[in-house]
N, C-alpha and C positions, 0 to 999 in steps of 0.2 A: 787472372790471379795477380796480385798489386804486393810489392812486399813490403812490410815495416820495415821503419829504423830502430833499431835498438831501444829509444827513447820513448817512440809509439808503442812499443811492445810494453815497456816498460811501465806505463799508464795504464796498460790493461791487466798486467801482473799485481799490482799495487792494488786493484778493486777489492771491496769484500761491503759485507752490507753496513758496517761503523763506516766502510770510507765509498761512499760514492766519487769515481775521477771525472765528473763532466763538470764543464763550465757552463752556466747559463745569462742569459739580459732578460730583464724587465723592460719593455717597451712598452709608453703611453702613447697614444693619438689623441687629439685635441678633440673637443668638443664638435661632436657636427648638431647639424638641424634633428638628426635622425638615427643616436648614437645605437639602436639594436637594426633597425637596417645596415646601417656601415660595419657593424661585427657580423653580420648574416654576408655581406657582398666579401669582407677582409677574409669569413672563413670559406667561403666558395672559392674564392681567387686562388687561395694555400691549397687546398685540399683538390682541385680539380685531377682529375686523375686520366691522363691523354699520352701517359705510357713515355712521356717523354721528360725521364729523369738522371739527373746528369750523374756519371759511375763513382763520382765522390760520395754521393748521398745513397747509393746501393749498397756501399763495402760494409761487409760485416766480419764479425773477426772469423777465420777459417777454421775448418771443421775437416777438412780430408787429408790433412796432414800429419794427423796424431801427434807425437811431441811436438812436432814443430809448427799447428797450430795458431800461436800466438808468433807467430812469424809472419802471417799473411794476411788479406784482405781477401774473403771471399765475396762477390757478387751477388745482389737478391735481383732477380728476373721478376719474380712475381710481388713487386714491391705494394706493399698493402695501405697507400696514403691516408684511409680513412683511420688507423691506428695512429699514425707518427705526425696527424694534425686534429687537433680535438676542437670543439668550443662547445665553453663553462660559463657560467654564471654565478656572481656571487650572492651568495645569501644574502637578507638583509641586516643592518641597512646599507651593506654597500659602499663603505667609507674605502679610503685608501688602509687603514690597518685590518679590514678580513683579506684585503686582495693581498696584504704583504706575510698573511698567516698563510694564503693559499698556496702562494709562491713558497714559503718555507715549506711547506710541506711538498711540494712538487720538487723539492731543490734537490731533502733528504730523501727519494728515492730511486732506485737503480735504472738504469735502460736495460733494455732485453738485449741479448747479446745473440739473442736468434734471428734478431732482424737489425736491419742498419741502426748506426749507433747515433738518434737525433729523435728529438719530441719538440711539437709546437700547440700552445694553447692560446687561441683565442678566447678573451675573458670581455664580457661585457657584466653590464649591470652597476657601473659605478654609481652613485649619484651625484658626482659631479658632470656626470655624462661624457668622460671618456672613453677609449677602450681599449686593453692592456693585450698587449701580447710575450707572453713568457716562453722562451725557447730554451732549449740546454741540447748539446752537444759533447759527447765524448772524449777527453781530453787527445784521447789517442787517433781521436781522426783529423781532429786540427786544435790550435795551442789559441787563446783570445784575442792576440790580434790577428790570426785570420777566421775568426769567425764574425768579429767586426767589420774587416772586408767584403768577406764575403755577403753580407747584412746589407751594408752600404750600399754596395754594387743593385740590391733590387728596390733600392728608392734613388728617388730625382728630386733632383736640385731644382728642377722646375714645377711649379705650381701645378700648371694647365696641362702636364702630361697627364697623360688616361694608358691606360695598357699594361699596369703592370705589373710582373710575372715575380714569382715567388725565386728563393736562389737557388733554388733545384732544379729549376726548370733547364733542360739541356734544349736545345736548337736541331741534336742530333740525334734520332727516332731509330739508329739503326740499331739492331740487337749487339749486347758487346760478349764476346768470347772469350774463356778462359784458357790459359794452354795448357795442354796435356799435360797428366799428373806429374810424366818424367821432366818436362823440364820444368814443372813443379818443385822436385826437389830439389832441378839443379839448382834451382836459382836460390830457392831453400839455401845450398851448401855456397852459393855464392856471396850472397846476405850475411853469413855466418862467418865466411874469410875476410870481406869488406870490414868489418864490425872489430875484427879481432887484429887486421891490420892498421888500423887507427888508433888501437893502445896507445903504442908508444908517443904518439903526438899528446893525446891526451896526458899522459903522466910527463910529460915537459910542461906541459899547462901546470899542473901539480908540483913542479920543481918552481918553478917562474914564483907560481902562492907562494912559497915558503921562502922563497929566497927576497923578492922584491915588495910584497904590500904589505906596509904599515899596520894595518889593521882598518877596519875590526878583523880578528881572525874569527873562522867557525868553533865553534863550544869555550867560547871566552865572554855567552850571555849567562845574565843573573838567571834562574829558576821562579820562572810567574803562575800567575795561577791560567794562564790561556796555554802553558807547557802539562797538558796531562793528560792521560790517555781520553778518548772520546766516543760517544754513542755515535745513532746514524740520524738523532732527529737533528732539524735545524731550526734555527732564527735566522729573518731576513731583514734589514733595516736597510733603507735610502734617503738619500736627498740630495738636492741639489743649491748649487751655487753659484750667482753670476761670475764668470770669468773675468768681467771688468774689477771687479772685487780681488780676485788670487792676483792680475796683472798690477794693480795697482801697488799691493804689497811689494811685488818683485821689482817692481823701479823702485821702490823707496830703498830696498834693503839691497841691494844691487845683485838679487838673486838667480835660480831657474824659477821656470813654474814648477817643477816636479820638487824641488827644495819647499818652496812653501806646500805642497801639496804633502809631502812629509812631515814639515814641521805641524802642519793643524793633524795630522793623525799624532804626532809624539805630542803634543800637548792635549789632546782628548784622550788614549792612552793613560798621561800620566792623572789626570784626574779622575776617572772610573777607576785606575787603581788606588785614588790615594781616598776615595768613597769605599771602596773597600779595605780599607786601609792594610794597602798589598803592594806600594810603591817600594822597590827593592833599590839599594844603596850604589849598586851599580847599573848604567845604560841600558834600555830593552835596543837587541839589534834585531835590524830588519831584513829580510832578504828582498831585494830587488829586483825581479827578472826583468831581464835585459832584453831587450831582440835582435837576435843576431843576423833579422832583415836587411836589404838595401832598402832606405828610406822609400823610395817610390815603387817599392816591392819587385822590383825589378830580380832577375836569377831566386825568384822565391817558388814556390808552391801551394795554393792555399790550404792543402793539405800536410799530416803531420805536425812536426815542432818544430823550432828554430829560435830557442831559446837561452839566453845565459845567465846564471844567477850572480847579485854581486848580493853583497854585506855592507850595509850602512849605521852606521852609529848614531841612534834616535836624540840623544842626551835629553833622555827621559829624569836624568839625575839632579840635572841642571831648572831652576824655577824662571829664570830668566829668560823671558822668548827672546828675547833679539839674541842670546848665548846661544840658547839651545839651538837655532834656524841657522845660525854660524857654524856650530859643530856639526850639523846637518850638511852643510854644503863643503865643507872641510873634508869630511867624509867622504861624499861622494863626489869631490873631485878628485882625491886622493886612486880613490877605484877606475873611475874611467880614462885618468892618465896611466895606471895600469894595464889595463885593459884595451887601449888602443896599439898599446904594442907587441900583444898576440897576434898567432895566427887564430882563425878559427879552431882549430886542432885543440890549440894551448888554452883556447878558453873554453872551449867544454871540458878540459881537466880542470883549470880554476873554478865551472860550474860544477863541478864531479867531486869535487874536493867540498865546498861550501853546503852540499846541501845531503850529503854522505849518512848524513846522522840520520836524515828523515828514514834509512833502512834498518834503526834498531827495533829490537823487538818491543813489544809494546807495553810489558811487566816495566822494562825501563822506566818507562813515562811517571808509571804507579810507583818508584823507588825515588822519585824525584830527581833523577839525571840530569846534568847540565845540558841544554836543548841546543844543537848548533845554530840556532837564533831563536827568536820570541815568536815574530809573525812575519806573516809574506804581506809585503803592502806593492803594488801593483797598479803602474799610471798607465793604461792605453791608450794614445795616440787615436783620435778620431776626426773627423768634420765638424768645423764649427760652423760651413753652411746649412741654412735650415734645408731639411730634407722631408720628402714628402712621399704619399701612399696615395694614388687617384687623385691628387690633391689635397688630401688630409695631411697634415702636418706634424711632424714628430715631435713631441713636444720635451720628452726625456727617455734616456737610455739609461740601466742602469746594471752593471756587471755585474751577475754572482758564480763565486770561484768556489776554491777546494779547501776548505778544514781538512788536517788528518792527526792521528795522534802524534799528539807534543808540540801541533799548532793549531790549537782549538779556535782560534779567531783567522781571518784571511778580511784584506779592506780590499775593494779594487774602484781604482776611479777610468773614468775617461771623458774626454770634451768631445761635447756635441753642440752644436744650434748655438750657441753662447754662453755657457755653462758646463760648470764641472760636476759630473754626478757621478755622488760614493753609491759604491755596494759596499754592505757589511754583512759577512756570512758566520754565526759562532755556530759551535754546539750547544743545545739547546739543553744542556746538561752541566756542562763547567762554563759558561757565559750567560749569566743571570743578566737582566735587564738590560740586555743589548741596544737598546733606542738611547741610553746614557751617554753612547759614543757621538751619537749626533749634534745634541747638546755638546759635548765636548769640543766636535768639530767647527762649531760656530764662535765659540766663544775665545779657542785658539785664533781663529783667521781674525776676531776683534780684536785680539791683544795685539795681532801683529800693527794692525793697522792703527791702533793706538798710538804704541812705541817708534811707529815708524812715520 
């Protein structure tokens, strides 16, 4: 028996069928000689089933504890791989927009919560002759950058390796055992003390908010039309970007990457709104999640969360990109010289404080309530060595995250191989013509590069 954090639990409490909590990546492989053999050998290699599967990829949410439940991680022994690894085929003709309706629709639906919390679909039939592989994973068994880790870790940076093993595959064959129900509960009641003696750090994180940052504060955003309550279907949109492109920008303008990678979301933003003509007279802010990793993952876990939210000022109000990418970096330097002078403690109260609003009820949304920000935009740190499958080469990753009501939109990028690739995840109900954002997003990074 393996016990939640508060925050793990809390991803599993938040599900219902409008809000799926799992994160997922679109993953393309390049072109081989032989593209339905290499999806026949990609879903043999996943799907082999030799009993040797590592206990992160067995926890399922617990069931012998009755209230306490959503407290635990129970074990599946008899784990069923031909379920939690599929291969599809796209209908025809096979373009990259059925594979990204496929993915929408795999995105908006639930995992079983009777068996470990992860699905993987090999997808052949492109006509470009690639082959995609789309996975999601449960927020509450690991947060996106360690499900990027963990991903990582089963391709090589070398070519001419052959061998290799999916990231479930454990080393270690031996049966793993739960402990007796009694100190089940102890630990139960010990999870519960742990949780409740960390309060008060947290609410000094919450004194630090209110006394030290400038702003943006939470519920000081304009009311958009991406703020309102939400179904459970989805839209999925991607693309990619050379990274010599975003670096470019940031020497000219003397920026971050994560600065211009914000600035081309608030400038695609402000024009799908202003096509809708929905651009509001004040900033759409954004939330940030932060990671409250050691950089080389060191004291981490690839399991669970370890996350912190900050608040960024888009200045979506602003027509001026070189303005707007300046009040963008103003912003979020403003936050992360806050935030480096927390303890961890203090900044999951300034994270606890910032994102508070997402627990109103959901009538709210429909009354049009001030939203404690607009949307979560989300940069994951990845490999820009190209990485490889038997030899086949990764050609693009692509994150898709969580909509919930009152954030009907969610962007998430990450660098991979040389390239920054957005995921864009709306509801497929209040986010009408979703693929507008893309367009958006290219003709922001050309203005930068204009101006700059």
């Amino acid at each position: 028996m393996t016990f939640m954090s508060p925050l793990d639990a809390m991803f599993l409490a938040m599900e219902s069928r409008e809000h799926p909590m799992h994160v997922g990546g679109l993953s393309l492989f390049e072109k081989t000689d032989d593209p339905e053999a290499f999806a026949r050998a990609l879903f043999d290699d996943l799907a082999r089933d030799d009993g040797a599967v590592a206990p992160l990829f067995r926890r399922r949410p617990g069931r012998s504890l009755g209230a306490f439940s959503l407290l635990h991680w129970d074990l599946d022994h008899d784990i069923d791989l031909d379920f939690h690894v599929r291969l599809l085929s796209l209908p025809a003709p096979g373009r990259v927009r059925e594979l990204l309706e496929l993915v929408s629709m795999l995105h908006g639906s639930l995992l079983d919560r009777h068996r470990p919390l992860w699905e993987v679909y090999v997808i052949e039939g492109l006509t470009d002759g690639r082959v995609a592989v789309y996975a999601k994973t449960h927020h509450a068994l690991m947060d996106g950058i360690s499900a990027v880790r963990t991903w990582q870790r089963a391709l090589s940076t070398d070519p001419r390796q052959r061998g290799a093993v999916p990231p479930w595959r454990s080393e270690d064959t031996r049966p793993h055992r739960e402990p007796a129900a009694a100190a089940g509960v102890s630990g139960v009641l010990g999870s519960l003390s742990r949780a409740v003696g960390s309060v008060p750090g947290a609410l000094a994180g919450a004194r630090e908010l209110t006394r030290g940052l400038p702003g943006p504060l939470p519920f000081t955003a304009p009311h958009t039309m991406f703020n309102v309550a939400i179904s459970g279907g989805r839209r999925f949109a991607a693309q990619s970007w050379p990274l010599a492109r975003l670096r470019a920008a940031t020497s000219a303008t003397g920026t971050t990457l994560n600065d211009v990678v914000l600035a081309m979301c608030a400038g695609a933003l402000r024009d799908y709104l202003a096509a809708e003509n929905a651009v509001p007279e004040r900033p759409l802010i954004a939330m940030v999640p932060v990671s409250l990793r050691k950089p080389d993952g060191t004291g981490a876990h690839d399991s669970g969360n370890s996350v912190g939210a900050a608040l960024c000022d888009l200045g979506t109000d602003e027509p001026e990109p070189l303005l707007r990418l300046a009040r963008i970096r103003e912003s979020m330097a403003r936050t992360k010289t806050t935030m480096a002078k927390l303890t961890p403690l203090q900044m999951l109260g300034l994270s606890a404080v910032n994102v508070a609003g997402l627990a109103l009820p959901q009538v709210q949304w429909r009354q049009g309530a001030t939203p404690p920000f607009n949307i979560v935009i989300s940069n994951v740190p990845g490999d820009e060595r190209p990485r490889y499958w038997n030899g086949v080469r990764l050609d693009a990753v692509y994150p898709a995250s969580i909509p919930l009501d009152g954030q009907a939109l969610n962007i998430t990028t990450i660098s991979s191989g040389g390239s920054m690739h957005f995921g864009i995840v709306g509801c497929r109900r209040a986010v009408p013509h979703l693929q507008r954002l893309l367009t958006g997003l290219e003709k922001a990074l050309a203005e930068l590069e204009q101006v700059a």
